[in-house]
Backbone as JSON Lines, residues from 0, in Angstrom:
{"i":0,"aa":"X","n":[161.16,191.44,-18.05],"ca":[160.3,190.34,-17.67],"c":[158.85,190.79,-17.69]}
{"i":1,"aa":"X","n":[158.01,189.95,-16.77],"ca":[156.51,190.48,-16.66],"c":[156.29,191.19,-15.74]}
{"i":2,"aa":"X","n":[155.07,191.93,-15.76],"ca":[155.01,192.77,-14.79],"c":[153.42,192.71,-14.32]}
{"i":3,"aa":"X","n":[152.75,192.59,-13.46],"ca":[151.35,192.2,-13.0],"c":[151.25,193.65,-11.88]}
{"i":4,"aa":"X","n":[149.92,194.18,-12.42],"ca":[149.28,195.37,-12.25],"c":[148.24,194.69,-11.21]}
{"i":5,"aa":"X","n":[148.08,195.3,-10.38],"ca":[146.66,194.96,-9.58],"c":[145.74,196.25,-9.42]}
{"i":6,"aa":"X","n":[144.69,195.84,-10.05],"ca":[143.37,196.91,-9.97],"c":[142.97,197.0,-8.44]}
{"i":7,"aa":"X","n":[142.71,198.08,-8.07],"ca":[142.3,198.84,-7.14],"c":[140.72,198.56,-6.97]}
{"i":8,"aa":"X","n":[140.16,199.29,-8.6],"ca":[138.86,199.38,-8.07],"c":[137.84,197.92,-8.44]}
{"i":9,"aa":"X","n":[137.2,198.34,-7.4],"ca":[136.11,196.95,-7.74],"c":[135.24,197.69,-9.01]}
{"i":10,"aa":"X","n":[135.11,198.56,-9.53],"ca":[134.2,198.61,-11.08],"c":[134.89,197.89,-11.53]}
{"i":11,"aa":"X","n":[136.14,198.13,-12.2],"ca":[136.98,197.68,-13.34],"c":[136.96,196.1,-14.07]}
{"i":12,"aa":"X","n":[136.95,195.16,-12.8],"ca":[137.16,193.73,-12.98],"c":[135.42,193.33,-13.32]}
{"i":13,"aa":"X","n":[134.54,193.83,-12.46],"ca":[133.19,193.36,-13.02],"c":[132.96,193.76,-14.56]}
{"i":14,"aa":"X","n":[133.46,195.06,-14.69],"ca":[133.2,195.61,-16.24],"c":[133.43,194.66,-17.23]}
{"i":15,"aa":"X","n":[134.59,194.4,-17.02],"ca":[135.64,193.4,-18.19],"c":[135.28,192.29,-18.02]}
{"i":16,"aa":"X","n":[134.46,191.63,-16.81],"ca":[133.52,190.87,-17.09],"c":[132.09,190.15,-17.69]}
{"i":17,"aa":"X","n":[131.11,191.51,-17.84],"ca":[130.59,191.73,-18.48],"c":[130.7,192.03,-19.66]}
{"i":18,"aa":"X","n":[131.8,192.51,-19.93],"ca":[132.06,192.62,-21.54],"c":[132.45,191.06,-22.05]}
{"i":19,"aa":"X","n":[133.42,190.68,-21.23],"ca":[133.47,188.59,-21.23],"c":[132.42,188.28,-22.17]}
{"i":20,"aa":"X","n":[132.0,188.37,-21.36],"ca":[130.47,187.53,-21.1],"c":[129.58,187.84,-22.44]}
{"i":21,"aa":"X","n":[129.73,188.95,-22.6],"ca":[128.82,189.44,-23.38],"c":[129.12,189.19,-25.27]}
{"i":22,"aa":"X","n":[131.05,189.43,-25.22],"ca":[131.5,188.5,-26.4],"c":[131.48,187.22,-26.41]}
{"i":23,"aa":"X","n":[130.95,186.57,-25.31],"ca":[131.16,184.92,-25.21],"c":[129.9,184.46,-26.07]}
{"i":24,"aa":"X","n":[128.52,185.48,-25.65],"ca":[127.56,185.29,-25.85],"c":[127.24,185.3,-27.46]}
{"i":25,"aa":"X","n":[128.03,186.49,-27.97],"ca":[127.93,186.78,-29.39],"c":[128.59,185.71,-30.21]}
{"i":26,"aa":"X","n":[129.54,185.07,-29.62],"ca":[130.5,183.74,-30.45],"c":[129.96,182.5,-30.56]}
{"i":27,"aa":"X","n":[129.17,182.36,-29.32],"ca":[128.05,180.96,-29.54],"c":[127.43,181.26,-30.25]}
{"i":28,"aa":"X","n":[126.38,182.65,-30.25],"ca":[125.67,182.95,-31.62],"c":[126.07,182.21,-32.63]}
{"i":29,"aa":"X","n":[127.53,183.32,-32.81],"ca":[128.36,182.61,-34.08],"c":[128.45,181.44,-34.88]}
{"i":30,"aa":"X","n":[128.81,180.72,-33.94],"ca":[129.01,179.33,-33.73],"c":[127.91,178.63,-34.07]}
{"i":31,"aa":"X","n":[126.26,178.95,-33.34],"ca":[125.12,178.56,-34.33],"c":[124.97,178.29,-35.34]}
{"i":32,"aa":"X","n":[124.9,179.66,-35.44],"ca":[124.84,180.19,-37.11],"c":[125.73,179.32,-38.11]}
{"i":33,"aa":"X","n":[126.66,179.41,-37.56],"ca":[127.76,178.66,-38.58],"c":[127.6,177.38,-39.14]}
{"i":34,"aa":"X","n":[127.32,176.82,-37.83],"ca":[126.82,175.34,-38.09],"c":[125.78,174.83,-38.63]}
{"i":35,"aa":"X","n":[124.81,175.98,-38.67],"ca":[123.4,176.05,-39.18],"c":[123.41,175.91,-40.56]}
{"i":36,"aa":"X","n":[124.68,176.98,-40.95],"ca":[124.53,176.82,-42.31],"c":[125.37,176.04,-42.88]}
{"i":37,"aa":"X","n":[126.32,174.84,-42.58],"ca":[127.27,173.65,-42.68],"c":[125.79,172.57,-42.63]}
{"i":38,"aa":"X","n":[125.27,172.76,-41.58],"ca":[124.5,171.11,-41.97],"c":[122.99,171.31,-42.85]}
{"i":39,"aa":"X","n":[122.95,172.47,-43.43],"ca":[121.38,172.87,-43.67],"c":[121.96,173.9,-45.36]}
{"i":40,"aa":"X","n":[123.11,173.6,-45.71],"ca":[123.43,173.42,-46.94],"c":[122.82,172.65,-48.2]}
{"i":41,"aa":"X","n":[122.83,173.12,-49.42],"ca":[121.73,172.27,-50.52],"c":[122.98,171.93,-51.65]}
{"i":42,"aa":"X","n":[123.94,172.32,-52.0],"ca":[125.16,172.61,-52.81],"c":[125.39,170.98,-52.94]}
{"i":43,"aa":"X","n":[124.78,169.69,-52.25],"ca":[125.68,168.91,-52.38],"c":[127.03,167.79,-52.31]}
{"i":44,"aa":"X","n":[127.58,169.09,-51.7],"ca":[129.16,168.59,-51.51],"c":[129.32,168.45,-49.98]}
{"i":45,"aa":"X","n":[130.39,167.01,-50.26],"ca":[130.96,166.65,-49.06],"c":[131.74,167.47,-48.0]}
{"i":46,"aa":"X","n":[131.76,167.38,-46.62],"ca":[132.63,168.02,-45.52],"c":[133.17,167.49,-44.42]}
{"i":47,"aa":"X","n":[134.07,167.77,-44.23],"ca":[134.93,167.05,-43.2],"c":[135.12,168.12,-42.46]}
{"i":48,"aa":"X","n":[134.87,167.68,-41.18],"ca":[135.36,168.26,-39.5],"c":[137.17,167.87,-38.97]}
{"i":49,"aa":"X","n":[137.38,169.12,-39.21],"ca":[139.0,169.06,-38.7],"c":[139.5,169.49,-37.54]}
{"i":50,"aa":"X","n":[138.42,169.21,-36.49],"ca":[138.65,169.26,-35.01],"c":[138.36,167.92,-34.12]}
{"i":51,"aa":"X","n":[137.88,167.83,-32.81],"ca":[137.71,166.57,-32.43],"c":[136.18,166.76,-32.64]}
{"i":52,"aa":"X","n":[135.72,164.88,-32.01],"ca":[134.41,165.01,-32.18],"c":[133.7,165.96,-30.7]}
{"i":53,"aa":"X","n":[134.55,165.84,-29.63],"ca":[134.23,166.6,-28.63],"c":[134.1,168.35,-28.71]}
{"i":54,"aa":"X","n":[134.57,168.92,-29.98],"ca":[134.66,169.77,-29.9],"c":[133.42,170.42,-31.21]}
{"i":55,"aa":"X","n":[132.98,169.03,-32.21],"ca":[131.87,169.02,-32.85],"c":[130.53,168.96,-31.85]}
{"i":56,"aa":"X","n":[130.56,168.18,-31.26],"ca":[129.49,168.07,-29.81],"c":[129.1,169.37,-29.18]}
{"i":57,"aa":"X","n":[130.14,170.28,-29.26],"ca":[130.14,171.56,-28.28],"c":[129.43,172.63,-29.27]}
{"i":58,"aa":"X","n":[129.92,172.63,-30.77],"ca":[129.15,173.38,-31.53],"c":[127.92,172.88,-31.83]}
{"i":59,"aa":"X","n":[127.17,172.03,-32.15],"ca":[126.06,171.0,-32.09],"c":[125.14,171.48,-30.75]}
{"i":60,"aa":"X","n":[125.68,171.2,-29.58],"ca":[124.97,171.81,-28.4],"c":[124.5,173.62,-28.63]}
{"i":61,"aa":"X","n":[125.34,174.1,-28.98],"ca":[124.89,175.62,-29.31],"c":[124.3,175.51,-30.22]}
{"i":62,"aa":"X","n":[124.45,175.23,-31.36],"ca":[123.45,175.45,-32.2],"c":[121.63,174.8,-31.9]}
{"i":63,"aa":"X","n":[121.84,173.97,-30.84],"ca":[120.61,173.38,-30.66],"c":[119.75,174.41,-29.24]}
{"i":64,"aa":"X","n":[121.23,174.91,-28.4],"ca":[120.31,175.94,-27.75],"c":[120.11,177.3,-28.0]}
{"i":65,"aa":"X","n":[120.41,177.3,-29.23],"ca":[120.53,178.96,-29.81],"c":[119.0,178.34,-30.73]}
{"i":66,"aa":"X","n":[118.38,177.61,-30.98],"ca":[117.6,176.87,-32.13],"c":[117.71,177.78,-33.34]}
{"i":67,"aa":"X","n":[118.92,177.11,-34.02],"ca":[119.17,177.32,-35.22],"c":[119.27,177.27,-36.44]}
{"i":68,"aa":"X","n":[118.37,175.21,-35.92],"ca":[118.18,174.77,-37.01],"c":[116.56,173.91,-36.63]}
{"i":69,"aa":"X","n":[115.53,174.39,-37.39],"ca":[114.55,173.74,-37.41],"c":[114.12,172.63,-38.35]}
{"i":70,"aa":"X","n":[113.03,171.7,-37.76],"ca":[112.3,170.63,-38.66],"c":[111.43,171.42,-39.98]}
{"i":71,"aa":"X","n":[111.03,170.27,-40.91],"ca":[110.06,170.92,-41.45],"c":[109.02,171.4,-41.28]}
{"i":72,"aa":"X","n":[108.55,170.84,-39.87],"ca":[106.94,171.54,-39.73],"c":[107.62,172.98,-38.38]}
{"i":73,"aa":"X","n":[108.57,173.08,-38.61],"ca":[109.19,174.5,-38.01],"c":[109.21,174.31,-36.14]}
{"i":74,"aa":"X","n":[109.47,173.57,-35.91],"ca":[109.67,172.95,-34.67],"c":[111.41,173.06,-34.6]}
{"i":75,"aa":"X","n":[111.91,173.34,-33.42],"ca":[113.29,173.22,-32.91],"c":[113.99,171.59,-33.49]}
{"i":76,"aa":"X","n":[114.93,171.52,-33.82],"ca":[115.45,169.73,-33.82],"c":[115.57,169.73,-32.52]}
{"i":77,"aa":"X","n":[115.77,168.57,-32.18],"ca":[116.54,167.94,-31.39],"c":[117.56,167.5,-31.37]}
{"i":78,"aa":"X","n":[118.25,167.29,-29.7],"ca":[119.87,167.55,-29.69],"c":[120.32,166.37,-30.81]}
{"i":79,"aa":"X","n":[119.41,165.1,-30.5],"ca":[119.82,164.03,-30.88],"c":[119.73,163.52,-32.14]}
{"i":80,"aa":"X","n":[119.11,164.54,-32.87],"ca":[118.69,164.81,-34.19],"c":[119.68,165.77,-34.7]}
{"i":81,"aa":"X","n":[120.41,166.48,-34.17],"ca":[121.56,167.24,-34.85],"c":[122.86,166.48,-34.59]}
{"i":82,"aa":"X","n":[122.71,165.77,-33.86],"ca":[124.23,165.27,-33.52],"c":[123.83,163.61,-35.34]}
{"i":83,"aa":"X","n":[123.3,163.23,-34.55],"ca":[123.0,162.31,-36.0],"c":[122.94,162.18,-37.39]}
{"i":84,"aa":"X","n":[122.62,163.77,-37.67],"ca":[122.5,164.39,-38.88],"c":[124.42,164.88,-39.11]}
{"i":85,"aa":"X","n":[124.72,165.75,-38.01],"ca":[126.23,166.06,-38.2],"c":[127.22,164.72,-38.67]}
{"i":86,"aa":"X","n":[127.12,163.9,-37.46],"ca":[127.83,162.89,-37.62],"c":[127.72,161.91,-38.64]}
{"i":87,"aa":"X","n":[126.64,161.66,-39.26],"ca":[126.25,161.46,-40.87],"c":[127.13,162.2,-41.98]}
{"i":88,"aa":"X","n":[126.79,163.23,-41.97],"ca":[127.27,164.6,-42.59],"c":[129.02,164.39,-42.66]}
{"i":89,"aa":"X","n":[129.54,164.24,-41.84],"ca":[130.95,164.85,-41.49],"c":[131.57,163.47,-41.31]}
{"i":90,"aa":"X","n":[130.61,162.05,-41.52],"ca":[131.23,160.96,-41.54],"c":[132.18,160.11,-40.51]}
{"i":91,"aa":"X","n":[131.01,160.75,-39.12],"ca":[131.78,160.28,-38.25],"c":[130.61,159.42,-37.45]}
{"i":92,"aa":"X","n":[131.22,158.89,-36.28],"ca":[130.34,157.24,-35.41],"c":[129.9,158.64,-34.63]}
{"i":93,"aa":"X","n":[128.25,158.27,-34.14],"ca":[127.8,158.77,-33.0],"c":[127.84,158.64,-32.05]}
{"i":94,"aa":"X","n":[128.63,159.7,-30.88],"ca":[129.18,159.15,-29.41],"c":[128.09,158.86,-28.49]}
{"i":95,"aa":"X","n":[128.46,157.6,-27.62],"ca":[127.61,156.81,-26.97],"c":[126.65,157.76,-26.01]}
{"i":96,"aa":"X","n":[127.09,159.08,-25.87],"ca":[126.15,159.99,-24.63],"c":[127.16,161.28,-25.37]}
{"i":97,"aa":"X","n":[126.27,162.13,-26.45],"ca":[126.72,162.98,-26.69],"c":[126.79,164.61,-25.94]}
{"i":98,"aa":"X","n":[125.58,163.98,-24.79],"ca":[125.37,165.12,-23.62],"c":[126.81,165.02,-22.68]}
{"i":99,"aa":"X","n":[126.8,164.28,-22.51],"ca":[128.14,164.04,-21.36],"c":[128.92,164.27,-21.83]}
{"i":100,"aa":"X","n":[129.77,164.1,-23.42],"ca":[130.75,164.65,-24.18],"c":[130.43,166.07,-24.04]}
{"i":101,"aa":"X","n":[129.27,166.78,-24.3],"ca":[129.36,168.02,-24.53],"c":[129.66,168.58,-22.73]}
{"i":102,"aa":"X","n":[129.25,168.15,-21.73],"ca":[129.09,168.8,-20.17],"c":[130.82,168.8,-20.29]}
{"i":103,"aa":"X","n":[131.43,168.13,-20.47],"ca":[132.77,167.35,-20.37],"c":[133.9,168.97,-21.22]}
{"i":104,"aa":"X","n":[133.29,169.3,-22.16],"ca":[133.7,169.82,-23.02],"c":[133.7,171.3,-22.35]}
{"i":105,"aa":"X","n":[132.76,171.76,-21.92],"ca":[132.17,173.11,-21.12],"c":[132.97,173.58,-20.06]}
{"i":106,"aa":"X","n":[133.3,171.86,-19.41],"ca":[134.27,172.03,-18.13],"c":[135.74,171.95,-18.49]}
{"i":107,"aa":"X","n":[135.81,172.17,-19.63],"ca":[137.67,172.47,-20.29],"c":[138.01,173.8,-19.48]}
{"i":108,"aa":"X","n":[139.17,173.8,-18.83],"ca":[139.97,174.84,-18.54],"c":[141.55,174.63,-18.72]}
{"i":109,"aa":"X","n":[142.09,175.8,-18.89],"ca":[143.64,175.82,-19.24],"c":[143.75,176.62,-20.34]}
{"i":110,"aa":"X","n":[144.73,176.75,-20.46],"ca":[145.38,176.98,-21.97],"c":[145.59,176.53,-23.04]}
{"i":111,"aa":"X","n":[145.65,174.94,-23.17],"ca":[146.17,173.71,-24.03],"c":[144.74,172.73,-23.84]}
{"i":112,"aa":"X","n":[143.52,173.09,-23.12],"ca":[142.24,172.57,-23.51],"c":[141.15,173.47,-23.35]}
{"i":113,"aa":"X","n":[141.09,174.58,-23.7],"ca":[139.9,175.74,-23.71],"c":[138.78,175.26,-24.97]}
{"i":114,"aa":"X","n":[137.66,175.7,-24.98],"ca":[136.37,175.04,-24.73],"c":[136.09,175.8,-26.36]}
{"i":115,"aa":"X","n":[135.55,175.48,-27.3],"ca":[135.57,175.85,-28.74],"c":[135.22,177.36,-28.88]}
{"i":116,"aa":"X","n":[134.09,177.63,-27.58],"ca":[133.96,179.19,-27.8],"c":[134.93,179.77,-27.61]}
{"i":117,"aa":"X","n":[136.03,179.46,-26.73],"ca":[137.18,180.33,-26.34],"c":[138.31,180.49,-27.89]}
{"i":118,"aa":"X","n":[138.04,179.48,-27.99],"ca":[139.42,179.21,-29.42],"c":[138.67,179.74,-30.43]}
{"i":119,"aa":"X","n":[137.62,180.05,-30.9],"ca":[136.71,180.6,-32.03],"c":[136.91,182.27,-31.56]}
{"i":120,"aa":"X","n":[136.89,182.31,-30.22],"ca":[136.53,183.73,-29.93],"c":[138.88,184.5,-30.54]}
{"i":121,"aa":"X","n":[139.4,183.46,-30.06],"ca":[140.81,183.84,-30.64],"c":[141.49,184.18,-32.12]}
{"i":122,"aa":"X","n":[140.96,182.73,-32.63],"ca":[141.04,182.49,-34.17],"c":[140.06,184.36,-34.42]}
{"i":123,"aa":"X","n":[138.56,184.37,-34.1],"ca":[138.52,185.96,-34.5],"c":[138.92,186.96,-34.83]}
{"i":124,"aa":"X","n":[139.56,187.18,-33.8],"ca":[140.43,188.62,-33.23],"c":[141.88,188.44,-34.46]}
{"i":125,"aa":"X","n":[142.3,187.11,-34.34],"ca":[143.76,187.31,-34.85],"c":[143.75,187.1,-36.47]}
{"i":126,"aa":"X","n":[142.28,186.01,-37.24],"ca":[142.44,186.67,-38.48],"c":[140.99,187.41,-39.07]}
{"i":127,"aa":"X","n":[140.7,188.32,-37.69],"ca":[139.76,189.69,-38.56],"c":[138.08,188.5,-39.65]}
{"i":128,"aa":"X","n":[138.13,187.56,-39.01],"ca":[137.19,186.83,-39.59],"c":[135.9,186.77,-38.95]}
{"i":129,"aa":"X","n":[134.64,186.48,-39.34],"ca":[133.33,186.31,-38.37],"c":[132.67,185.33,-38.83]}
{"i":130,"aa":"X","n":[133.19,184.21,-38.97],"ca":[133.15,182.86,-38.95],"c":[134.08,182.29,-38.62]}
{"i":131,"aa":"X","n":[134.61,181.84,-37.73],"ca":[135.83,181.46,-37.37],"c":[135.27,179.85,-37.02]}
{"i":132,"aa":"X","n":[134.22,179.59,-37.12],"ca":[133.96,178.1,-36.85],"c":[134.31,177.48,-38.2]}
{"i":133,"aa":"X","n":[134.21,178.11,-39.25],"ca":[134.28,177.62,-40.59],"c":[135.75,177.17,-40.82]}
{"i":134,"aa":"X","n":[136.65,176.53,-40.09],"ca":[138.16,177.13,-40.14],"c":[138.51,175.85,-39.66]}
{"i":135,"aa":"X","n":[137.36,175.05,-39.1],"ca":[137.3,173.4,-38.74],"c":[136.55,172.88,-39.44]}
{"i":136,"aa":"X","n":[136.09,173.4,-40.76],"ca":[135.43,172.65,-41.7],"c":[135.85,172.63,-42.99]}
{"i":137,"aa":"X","n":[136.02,171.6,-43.5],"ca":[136.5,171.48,-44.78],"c":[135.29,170.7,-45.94]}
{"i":138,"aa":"X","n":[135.37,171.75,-46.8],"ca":[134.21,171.12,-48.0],"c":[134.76,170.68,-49.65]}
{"i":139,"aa":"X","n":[134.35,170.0,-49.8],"ca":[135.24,168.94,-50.9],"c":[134.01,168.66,-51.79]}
{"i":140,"aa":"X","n":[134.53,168.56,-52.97],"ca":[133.61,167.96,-54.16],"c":[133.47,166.81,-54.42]}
């Protein structure tokens, strides 16, 4: 069966927290980036989002607080300017309060609703990839 170890010392659990934390930090990066270069593409071609829109919202929010994608006169977008542009893009309706979808999204816990960084940070590890956001996007001619 299972067997549950209990740590002793108080270093141990803060450590492995900070390390958390610190890959959580590098996967939103990720996750930026990724998206940065999905909506700021010149190639053309069509793409479809093969996750929910709540979980497009959540990458959209990072990429807007990581500022990853700027205007032309080199100014940050705005949230409401990336969600509009995505949802254009990916051919989907713009949700009525895409902030509240995203707060909504942040506060996922469980196993069977964890929050896109958590499932990006998995998909990683298990296929050796560093784009793992790319894996909910599909691009078509």
């Amino acid at each position: 069966m299972f067997e549950m170890k209990m740590m002793r010392s108080n270093a141990a659990p803060a450590d492995g927290l900070a390390e958390r934390k610190a890959a959580e930090r590098k996967m939103r990066k990720a996750i930026a980036a990724d998206m940065a270069s999905v909506l700021t593409r010149k190639d053309g071609s069509k793409v479809r989002w093969k996750a929910s829109k709540t979980d497009l919202m959540e990458a959209l929010h990072w990429t807007y607080m990581n500022d990853a994608v700027t205007d032309a006169d080199g100014s940050p977008c705005r949230f409401s300017a990336l969600v509009e542009r995505a949802c254009r893009d990916f051919g989907m309706t713009v949700p009525r309060n895409p902030r509240r979808t995203v707060t909504r999204a942040c506060c996922r816990m469980g196993v069977r609703n964890a929050t896109l960084c958590r499932r990006c940070s998995v998909i990683a590890q298990t296929c050796g990839t560093e784009h793992p956001l790319l894996n909910f996007v599909t691009f078509c001619r």
